[in-house]
N, CA, C and O atoms as a MOPAC input file, in Angstrom:
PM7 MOZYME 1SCF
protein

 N      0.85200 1    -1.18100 1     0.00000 1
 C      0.00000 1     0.00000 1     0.00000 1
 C      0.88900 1     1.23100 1     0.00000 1
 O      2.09400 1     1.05600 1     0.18000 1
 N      0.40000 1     2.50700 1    -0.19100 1
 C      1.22200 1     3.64600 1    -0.83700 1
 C      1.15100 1     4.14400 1     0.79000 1
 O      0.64000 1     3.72700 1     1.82900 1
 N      1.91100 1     5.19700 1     0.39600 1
 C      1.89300 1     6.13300 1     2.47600 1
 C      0.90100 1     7.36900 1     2.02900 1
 O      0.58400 1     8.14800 1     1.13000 1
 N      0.67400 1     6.94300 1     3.31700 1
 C     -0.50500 1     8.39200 1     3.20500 1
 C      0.16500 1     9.79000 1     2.79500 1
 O      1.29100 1    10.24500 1     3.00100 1
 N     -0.81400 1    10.23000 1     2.22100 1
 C     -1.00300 1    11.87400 1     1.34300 1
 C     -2.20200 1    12.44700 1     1.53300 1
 O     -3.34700 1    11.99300 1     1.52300 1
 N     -1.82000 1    13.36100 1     1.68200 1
 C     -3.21600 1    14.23700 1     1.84300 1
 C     -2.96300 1    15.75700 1     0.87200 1
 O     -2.11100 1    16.62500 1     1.06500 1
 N     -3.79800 1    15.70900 1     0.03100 1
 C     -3.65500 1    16.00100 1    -1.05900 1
 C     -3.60600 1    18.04000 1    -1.00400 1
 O     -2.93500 1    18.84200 1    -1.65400 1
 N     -4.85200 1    18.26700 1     0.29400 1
 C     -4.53500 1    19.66500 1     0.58800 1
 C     -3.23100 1    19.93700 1     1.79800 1
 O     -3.45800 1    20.60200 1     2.80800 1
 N     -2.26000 1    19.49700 1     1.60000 1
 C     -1.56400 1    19.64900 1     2.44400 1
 C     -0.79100 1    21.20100 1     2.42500 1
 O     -0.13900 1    21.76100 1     3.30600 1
 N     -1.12400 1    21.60100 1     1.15200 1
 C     -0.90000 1    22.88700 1     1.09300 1
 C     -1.80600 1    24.26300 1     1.66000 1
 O     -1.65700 1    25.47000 1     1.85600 1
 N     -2.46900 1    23.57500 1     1.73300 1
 C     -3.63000 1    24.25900 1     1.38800 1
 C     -3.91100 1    24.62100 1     3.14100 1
 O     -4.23400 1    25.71400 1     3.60500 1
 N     -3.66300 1    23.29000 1     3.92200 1
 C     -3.15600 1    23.61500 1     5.47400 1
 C     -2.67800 1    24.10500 1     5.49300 1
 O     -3.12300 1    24.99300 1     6.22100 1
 N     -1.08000 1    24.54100 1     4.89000 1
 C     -0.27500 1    25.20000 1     5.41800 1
 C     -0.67200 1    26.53200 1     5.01600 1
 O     -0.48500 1    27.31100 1     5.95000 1
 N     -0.95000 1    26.86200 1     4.41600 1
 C     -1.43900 1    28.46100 1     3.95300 1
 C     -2.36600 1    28.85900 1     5.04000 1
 O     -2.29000 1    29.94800 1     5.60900 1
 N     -3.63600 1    27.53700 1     5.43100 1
 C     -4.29400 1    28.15200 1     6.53100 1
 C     -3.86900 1    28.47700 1     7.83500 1
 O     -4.38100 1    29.35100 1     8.53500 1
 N     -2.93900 1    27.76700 1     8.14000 1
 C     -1.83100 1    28.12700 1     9.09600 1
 C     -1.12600 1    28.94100 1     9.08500 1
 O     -0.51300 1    29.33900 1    10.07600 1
 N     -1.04800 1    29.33900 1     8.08200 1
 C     -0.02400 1    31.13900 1     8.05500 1
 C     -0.92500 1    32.33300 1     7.94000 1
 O     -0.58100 1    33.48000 1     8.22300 1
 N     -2.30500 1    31.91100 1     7.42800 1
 C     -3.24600 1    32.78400 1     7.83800 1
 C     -3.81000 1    33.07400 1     9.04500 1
 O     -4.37300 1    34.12300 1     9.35600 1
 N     -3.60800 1    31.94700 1     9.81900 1
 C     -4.10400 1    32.02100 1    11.20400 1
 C     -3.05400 1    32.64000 1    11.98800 1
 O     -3.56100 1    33.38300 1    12.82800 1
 N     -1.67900 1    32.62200 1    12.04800 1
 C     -0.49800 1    33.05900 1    12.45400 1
 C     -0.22400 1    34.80800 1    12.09000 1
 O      0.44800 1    35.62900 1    12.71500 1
 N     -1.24700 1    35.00200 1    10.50300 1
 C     -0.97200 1    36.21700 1    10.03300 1
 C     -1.96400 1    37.14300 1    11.28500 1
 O     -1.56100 1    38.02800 1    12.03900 1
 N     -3.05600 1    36.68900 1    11.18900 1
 C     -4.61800 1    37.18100 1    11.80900 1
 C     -4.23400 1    37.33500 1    13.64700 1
 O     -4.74000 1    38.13400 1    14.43500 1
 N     -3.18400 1    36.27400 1    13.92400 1
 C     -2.77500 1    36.51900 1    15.07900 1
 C     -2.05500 1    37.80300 1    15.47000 1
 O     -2.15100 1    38.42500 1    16.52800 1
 N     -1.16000 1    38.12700 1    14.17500 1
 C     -0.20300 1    39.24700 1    14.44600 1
 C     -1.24600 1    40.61000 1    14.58500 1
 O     -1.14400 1    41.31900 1    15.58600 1
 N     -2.19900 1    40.91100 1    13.57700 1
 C     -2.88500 1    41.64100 1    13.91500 1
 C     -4.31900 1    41.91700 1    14.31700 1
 O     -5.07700 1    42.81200 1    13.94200 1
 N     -4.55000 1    40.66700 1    15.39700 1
 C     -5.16900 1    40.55400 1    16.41100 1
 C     -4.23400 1    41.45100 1    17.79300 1
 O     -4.80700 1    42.02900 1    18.71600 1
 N     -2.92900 1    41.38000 1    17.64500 1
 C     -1.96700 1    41.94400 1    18.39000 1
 C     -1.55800 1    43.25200 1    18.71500 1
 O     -1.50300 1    43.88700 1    19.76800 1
 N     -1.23400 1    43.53800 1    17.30700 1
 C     -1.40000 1    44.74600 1    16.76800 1
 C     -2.59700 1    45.94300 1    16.99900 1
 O     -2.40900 1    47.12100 1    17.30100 1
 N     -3.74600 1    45.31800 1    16.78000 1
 C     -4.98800 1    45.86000 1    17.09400 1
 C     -5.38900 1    46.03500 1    18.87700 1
 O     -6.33100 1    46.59000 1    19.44200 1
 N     -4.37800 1    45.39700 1    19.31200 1
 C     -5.00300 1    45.20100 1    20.78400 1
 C     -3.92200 1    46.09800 1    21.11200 1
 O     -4.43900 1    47.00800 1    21.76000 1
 N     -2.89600 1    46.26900 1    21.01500 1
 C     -1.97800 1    46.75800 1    20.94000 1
 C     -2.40800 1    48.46100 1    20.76300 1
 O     -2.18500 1    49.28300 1    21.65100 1
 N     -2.88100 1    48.70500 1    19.80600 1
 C     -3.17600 1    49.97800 1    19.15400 1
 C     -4.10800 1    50.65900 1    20.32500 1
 O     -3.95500 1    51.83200 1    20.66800 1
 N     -5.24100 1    49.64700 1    20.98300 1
 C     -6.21300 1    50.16600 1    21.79000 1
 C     -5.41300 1    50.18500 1    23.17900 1
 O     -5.54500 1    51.17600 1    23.89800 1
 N     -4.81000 1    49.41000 1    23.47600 1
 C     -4.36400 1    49.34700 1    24.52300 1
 C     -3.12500 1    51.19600 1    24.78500 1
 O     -2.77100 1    51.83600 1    25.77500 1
 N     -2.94200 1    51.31300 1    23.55700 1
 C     -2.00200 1    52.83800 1    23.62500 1
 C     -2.91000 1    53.73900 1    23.91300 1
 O     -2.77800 1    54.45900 1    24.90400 1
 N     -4.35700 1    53.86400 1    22.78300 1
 C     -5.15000 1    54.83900 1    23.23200 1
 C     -5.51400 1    55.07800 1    24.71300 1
 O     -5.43700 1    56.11100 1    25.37900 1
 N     -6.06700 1    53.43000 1    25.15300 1
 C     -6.35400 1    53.83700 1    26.62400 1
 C     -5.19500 1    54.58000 1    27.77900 1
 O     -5.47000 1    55.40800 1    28.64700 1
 N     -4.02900 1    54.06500 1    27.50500 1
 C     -3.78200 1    54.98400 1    28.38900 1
 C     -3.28200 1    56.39100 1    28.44100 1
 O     -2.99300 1    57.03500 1    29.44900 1
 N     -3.20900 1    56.87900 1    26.80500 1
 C     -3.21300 1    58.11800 1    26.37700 1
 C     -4.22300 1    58.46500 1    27.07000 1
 O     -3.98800 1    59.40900 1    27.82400 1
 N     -5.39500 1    58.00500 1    27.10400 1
 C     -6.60300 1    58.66500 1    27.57100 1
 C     -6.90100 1    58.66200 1    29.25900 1
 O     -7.70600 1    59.40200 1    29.82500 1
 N     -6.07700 1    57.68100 1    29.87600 1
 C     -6.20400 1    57.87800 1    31.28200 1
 C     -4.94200 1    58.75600 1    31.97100 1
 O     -4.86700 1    59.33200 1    33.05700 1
 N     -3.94700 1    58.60000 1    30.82100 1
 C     -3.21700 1    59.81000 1    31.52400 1
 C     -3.70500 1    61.63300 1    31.35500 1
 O     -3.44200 1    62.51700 1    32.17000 1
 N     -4.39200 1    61.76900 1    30.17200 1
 C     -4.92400 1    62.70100 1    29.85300 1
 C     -6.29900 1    63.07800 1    30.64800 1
 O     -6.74700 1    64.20200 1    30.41600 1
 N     -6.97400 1    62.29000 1    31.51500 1
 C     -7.75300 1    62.37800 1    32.36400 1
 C     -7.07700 1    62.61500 1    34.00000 1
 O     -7.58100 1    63.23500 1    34.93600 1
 N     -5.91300 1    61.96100 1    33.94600 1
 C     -5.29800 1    62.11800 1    35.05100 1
 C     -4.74700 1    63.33700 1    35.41400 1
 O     -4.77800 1    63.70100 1    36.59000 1
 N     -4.11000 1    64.19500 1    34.29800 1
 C     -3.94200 1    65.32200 1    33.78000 1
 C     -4.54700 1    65.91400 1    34.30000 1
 O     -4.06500 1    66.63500 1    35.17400 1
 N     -6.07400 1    65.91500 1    34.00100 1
 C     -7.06900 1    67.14400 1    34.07200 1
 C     -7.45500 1    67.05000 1    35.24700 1
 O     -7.80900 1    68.15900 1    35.64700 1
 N     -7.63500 1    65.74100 1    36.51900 1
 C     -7.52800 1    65.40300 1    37.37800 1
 C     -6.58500 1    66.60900 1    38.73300 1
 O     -6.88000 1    67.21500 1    39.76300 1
 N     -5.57800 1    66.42400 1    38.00200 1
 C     -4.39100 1    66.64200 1    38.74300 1
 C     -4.49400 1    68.20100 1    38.45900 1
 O     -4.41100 1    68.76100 1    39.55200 1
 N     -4.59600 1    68.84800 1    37.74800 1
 C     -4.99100 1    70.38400 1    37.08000 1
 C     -5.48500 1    70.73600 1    38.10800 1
 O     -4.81100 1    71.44700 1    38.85400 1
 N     -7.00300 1    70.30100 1    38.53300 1
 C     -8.39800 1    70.13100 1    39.55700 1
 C     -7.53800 1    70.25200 1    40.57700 1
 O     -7.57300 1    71.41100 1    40.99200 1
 N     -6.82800 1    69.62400 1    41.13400 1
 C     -6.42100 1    69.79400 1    42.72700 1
 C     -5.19900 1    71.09900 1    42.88100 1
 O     -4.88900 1    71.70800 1    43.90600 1
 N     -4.83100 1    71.21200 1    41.92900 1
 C     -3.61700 1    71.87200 1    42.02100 1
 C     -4.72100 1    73.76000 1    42.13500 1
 O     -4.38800 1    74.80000 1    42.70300 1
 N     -5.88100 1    73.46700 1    41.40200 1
 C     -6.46000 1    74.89700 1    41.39200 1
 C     -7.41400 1    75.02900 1    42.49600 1
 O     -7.79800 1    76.12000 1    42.91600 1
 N     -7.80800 1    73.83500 1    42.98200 1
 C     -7.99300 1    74.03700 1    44.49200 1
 C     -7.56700 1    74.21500 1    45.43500 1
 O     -8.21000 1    74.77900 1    46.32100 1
 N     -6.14400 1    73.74200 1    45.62100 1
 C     -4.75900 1    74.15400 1    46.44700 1
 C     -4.82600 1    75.83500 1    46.33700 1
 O     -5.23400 1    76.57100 1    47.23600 1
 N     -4.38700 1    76.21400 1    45.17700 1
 C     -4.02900 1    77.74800 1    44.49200 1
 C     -5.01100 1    78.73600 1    44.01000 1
 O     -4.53800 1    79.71700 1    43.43600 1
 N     -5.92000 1    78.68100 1    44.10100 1
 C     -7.04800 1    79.50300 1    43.47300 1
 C     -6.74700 1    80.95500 1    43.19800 1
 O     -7.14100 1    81.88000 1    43.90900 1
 N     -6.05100 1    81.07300 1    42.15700 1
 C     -5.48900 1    82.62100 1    41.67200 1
 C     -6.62500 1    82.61200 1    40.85300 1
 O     -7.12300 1    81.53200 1    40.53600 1
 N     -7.29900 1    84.11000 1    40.31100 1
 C     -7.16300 1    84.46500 1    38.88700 1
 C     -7.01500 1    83.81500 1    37.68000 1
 O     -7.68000 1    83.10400 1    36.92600 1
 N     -5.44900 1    84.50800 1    37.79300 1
 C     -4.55900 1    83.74800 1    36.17100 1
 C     -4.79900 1    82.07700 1    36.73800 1
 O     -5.54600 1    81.37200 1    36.05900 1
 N     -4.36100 1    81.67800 1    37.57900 1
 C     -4.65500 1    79.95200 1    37.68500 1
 C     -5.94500 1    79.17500 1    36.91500 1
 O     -6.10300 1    78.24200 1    36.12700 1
 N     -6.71400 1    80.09700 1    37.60300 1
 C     -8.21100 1    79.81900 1    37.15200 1
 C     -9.08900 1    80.21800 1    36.16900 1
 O    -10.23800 1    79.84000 1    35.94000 1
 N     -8.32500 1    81.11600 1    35.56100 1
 C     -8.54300 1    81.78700 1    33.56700 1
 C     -7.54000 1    80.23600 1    32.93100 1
 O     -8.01900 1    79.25100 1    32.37000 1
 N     -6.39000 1    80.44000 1    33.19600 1
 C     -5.45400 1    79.43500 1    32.84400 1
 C     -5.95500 1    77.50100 1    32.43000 1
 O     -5.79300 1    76.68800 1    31.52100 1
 N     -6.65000 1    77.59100 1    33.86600 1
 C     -7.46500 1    76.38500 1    34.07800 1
 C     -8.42300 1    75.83600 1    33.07700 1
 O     -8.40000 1    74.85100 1    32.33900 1
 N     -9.62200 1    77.19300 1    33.38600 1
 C    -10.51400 1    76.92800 1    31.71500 1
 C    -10.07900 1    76.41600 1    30.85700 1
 O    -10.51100 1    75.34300 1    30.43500 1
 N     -9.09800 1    77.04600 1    30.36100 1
 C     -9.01500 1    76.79100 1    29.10200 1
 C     -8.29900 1    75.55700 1    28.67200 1
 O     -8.34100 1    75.08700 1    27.53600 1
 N     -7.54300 1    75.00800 1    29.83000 1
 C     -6.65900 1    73.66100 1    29.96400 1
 C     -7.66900 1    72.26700 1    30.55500 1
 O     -7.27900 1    71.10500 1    30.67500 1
 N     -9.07700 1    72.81800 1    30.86700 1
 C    -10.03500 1    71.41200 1    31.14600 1
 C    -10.58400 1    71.85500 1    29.50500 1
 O    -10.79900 1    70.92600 1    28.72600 1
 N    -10.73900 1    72.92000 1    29.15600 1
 C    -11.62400 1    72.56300 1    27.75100 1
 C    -10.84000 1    71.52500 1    26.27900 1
 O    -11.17900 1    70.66900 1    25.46200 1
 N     -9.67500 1    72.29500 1    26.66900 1
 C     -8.65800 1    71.33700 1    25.40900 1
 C     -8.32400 1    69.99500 1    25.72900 1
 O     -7.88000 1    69.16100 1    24.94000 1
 N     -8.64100 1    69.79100 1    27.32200 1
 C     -8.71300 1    68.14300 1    27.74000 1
 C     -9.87000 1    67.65600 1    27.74800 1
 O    -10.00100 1    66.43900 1    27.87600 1
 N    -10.79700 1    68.35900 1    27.63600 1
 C    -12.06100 1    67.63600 1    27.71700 1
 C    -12.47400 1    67.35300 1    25.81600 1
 O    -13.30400 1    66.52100 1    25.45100 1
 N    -11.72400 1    68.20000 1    24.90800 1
 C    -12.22000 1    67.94000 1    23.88200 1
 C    -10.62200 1    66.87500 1    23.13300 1
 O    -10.61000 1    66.45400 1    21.97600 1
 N     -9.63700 1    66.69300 1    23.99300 1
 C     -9.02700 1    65.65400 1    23.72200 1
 C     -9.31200 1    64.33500 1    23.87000 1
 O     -9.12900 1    63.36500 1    23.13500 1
 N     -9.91400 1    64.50000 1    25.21900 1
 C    -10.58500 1    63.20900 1    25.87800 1
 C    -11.32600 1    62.59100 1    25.03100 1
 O    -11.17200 1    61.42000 1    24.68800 1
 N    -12.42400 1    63.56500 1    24.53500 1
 C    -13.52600 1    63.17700 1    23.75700 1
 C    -13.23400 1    62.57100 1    22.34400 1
 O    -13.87800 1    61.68800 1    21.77700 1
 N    -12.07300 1    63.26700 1    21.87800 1
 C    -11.44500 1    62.56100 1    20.43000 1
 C    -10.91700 1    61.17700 1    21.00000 1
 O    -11.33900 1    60.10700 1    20.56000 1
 N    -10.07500 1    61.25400 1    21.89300 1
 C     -9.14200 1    59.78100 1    22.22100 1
 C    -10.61500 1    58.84300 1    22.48200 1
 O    -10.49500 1    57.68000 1    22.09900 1
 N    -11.82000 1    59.15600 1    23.01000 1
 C    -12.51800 1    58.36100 1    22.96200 1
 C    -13.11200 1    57.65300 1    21.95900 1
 O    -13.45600 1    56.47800 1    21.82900 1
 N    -13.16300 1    58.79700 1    21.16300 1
 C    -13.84500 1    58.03200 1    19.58700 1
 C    -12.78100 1    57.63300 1    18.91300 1
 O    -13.09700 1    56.93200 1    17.95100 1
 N    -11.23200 1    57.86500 1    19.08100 1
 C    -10.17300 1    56.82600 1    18.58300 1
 C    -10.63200 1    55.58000 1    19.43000 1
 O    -11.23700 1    54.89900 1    18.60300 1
 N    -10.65800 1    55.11000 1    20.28500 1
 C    -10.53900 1    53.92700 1    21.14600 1
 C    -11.75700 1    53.34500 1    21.10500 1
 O    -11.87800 1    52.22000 1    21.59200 1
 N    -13.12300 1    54.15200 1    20.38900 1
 C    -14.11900 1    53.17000 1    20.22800 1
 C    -13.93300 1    52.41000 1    18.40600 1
 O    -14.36700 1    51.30300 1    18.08600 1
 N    -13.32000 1    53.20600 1    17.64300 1
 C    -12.87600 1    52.85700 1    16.55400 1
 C    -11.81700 1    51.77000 1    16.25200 1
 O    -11.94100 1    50.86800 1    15.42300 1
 N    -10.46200 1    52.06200 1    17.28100 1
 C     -9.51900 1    50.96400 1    17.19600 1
 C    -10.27400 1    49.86900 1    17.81200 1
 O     -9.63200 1    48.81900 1    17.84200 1
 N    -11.82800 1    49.79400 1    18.47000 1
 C    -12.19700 1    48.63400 1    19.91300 1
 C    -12.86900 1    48.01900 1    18.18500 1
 O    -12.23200 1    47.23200 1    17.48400 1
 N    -13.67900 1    48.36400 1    17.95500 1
 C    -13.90000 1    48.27100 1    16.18200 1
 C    -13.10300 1    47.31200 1    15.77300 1
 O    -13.18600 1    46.08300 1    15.77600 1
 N    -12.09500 1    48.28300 1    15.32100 1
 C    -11.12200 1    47.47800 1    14.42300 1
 C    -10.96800 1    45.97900 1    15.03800 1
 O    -11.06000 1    44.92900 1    14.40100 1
 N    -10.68400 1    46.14800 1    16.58800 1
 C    -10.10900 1    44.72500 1    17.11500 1
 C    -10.95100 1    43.73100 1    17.06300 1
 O    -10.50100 1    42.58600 1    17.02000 1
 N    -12.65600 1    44.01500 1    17.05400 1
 C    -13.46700 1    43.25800 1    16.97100 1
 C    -13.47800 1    42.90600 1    15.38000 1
 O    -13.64700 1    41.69100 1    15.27700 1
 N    -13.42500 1    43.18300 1    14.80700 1
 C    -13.17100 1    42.96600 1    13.16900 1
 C    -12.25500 1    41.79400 1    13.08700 1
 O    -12.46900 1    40.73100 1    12.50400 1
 N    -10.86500 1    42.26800 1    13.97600 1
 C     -9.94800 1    41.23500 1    13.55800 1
 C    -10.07500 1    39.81000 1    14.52200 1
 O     -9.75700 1    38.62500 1    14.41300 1
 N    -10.60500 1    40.50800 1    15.32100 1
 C    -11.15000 1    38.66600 1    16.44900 1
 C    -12.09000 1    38.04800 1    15.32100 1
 O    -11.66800 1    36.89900 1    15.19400 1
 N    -13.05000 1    38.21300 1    14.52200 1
 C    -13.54200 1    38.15500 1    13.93200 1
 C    -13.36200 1    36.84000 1    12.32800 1
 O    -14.08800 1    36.01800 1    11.77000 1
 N    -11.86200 1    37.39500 1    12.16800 1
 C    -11.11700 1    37.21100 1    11.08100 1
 C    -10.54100 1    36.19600 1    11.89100 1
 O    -10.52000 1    35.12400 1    11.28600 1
 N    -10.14800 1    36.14800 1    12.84000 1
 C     -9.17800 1    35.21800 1    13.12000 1
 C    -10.26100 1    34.21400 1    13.55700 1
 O    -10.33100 1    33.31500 1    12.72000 1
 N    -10.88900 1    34.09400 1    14.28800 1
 C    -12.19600 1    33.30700 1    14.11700 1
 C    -12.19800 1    32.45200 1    13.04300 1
 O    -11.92800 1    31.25100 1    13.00800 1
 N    -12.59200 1    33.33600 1    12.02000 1
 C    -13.08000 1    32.94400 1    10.89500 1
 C    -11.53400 1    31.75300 1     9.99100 1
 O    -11.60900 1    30.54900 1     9.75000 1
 N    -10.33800 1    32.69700 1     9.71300 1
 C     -9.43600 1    31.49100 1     9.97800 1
 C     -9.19600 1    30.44200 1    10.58200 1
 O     -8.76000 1    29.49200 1     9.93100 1
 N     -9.35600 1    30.34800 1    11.62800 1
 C     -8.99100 1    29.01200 1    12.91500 1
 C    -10.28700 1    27.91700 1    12.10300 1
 O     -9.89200 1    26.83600 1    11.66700 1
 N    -11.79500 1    28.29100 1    11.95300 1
 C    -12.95000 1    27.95100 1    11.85300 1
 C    -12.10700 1    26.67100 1    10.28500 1
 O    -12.04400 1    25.44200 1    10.24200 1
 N    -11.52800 1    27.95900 1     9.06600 1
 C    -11.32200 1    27.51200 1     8.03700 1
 C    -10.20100 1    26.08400 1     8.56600 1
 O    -10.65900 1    24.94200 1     8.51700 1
 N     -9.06700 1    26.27600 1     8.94200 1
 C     -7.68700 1    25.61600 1     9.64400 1
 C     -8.38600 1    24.56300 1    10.02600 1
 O     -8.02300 1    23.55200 1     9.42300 1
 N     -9.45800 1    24.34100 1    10.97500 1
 C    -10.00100 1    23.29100 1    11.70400 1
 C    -10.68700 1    22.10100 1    10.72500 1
 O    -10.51800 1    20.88700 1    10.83900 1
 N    -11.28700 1    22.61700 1    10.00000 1
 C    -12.02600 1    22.07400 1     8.69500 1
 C    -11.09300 1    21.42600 1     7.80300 1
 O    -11.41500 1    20.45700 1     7.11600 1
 N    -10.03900 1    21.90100 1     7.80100 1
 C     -8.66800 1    21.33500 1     6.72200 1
 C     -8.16900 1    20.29000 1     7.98500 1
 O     -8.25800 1    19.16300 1     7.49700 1
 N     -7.90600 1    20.22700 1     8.75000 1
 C     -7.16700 1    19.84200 1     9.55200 1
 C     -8.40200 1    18.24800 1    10.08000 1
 O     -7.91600 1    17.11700 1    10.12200 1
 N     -9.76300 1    18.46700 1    10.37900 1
 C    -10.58800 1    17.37000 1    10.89200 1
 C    -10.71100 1    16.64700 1     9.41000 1
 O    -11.17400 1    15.51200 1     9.29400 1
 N    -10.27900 1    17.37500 1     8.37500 1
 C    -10.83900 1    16.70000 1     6.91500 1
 C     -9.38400 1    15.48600 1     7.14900 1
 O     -9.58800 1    14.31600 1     7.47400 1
 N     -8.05200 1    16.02300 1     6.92200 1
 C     -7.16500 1    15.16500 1     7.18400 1
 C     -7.33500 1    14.53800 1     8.08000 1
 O     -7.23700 1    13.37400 1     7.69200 1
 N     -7.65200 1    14.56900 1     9.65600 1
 C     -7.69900 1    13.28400 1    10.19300 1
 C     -8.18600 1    12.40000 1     9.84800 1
 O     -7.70700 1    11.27200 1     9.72700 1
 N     -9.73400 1    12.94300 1     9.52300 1
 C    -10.92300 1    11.93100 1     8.55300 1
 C    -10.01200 1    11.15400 1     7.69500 1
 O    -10.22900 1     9.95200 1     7.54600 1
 N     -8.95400 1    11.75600 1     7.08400 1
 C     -8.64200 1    10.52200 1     5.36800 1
 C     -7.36700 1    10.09200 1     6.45900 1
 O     -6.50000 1     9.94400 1     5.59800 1
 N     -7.00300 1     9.93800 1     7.12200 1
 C     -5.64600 1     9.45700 1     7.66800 1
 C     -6.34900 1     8.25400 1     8.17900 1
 O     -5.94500 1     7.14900 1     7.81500 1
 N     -7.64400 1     8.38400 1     9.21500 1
 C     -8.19100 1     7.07700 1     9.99500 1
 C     -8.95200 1     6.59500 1     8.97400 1
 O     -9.97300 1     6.19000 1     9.53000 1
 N     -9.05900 1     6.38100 1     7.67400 1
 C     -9.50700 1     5.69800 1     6.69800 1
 C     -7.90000 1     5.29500 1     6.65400 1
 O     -7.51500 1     4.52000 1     7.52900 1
 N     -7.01000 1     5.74500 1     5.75100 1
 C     -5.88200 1     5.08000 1     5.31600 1
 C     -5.57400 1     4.47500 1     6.55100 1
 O     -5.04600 1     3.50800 1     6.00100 1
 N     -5.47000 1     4.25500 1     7.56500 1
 C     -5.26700 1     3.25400 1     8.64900 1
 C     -6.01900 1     2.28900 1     8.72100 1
 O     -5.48400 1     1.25200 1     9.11300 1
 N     -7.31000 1     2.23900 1     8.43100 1
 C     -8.15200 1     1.40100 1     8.57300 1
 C     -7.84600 1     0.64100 1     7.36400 1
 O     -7.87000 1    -0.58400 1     7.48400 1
 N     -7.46400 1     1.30700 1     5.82600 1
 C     -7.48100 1     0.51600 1     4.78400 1
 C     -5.97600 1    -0.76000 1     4.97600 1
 O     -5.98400 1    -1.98100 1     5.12900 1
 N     -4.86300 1     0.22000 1     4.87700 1
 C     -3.64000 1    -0.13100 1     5.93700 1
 C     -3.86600 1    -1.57900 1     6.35600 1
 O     -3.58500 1    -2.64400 1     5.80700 1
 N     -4.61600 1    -1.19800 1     7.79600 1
 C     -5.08300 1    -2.25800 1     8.69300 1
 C     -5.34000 1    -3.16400 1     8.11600 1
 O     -4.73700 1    -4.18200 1     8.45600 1
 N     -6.06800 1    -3.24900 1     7.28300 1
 C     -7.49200 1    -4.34000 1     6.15300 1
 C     -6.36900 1    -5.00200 1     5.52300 1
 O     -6.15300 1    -6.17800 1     5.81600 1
 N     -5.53600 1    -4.32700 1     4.59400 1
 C     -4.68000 1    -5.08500 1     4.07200 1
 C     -3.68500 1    -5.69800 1     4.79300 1
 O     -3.37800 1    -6.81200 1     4.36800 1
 N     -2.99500 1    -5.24100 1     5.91100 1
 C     -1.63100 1    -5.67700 1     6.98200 1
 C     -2.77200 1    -7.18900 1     7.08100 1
 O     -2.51300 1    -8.33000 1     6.69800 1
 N     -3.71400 1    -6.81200 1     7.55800 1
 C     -4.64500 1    -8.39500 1     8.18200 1
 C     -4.25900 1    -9.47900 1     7.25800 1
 O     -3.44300 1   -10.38600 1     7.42800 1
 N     -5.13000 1    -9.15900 1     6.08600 1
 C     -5.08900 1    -9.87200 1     4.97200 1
 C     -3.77100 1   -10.65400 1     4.83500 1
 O     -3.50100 1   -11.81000 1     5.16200 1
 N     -2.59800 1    -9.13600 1     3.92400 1
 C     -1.56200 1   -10.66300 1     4.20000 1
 C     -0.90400 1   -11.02500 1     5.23100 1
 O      0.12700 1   -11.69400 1     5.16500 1
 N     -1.53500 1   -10.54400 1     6.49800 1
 C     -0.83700 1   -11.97500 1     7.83600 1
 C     -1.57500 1   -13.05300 1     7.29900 1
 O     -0.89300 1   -14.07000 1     7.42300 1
 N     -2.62500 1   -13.28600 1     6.77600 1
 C     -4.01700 1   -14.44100 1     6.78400 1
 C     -3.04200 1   -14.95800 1     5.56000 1
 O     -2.94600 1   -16.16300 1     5.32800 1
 N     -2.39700 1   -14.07000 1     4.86800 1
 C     -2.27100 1   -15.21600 1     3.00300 1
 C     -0.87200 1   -16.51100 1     3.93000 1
 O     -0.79200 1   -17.73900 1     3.93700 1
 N      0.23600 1   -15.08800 1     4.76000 1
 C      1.05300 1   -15.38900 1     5.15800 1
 C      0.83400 1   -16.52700 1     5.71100 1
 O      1.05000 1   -17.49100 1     4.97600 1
 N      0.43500 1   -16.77800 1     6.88500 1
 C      0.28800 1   -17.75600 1     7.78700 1
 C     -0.69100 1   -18.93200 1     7.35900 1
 O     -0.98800 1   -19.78500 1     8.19600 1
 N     -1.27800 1   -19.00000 1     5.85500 1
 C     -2.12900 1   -19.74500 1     4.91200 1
 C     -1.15000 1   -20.55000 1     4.53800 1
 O     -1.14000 1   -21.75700 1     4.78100 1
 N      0.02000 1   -19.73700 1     3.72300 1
 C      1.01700 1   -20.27500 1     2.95000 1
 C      1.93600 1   -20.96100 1     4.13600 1
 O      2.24000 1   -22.15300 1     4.09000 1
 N      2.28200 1   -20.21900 1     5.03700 1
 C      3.62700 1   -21.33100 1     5.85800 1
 C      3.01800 1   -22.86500 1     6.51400 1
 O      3.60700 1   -23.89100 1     6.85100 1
 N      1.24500 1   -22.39200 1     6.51000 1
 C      0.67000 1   -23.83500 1     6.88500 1
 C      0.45600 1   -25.22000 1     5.63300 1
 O      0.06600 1   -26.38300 1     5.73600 1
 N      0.90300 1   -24.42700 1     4.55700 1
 C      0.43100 1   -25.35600 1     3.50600 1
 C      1.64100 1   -26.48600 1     3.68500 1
 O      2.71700 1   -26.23500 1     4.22800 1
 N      1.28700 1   -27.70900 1     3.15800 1
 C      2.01600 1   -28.83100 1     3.09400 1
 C      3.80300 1   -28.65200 1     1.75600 1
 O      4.56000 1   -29.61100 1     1.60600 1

């Protein structure tokens, strides 16, 4: 009998470098959100820290100064937010994809086991057989 082949064996391996690709920017993407957030909690921390320092100091100029340093954080905040609901987006897109790869990979991969435990079984059928011709023939006279 011939040795097993499995004929998409390529065709695995491509899905495997797709799944490996989808990983990188599954990474990447988490990666990307993970910067926004803490752009955005230091930039809250910021405005945070602004807050106590003009309660400590309550000048005037501190507190003209102030305005105008919670408004450009509050309308930074508000952008970094709609970056970070966009990159949260993106990442769900690519969980998505990679999903959808692994889903494809698994299907290539249960198809080959499927034809491997046939060629074992066929294998098997025949190994039987000629023990049976074998041990037919060494009994013959």
């Amino acid at each position: 009998m011939k040795a097993f082949s499995f004929r998409l064996d390529q065709a695995l391996r491509w899905r495997e470098t797709q799944v490996r690709a989808r990983k990188s920017h599954v990474a990447a993407a988490a990666g990307h959100v993970g910067a926004i957030q803490s752009l955005l909690d230091s930039t809250r921390a910021e405005a945070a820290s602004g807050a106590e320092q003009i309660v400590r100091e309550p000048t005037g100029i501190a507190l003209a100064s102030y305005a105008g340093f919670i408004d450009k954080s509050r309308s930074r905040i508000r952008g970094l937010e709609t970056n970070r609901a966009a990159a949260q987006r993106a990442l769900a897109l690519e969980m998505d994809r990679l999903a959808d790869a692994n889903r494809k990979l698994r299907l290539l991969e249960n198809l080959k086991r499927t034809k491997q435990s046939l060629w074992h079984k066929e294998f098997d059928s025949e190994l039987g057989a000629f023990a049976d011709e074998t041990f037919l023939y060494r009994r013959r006279p």
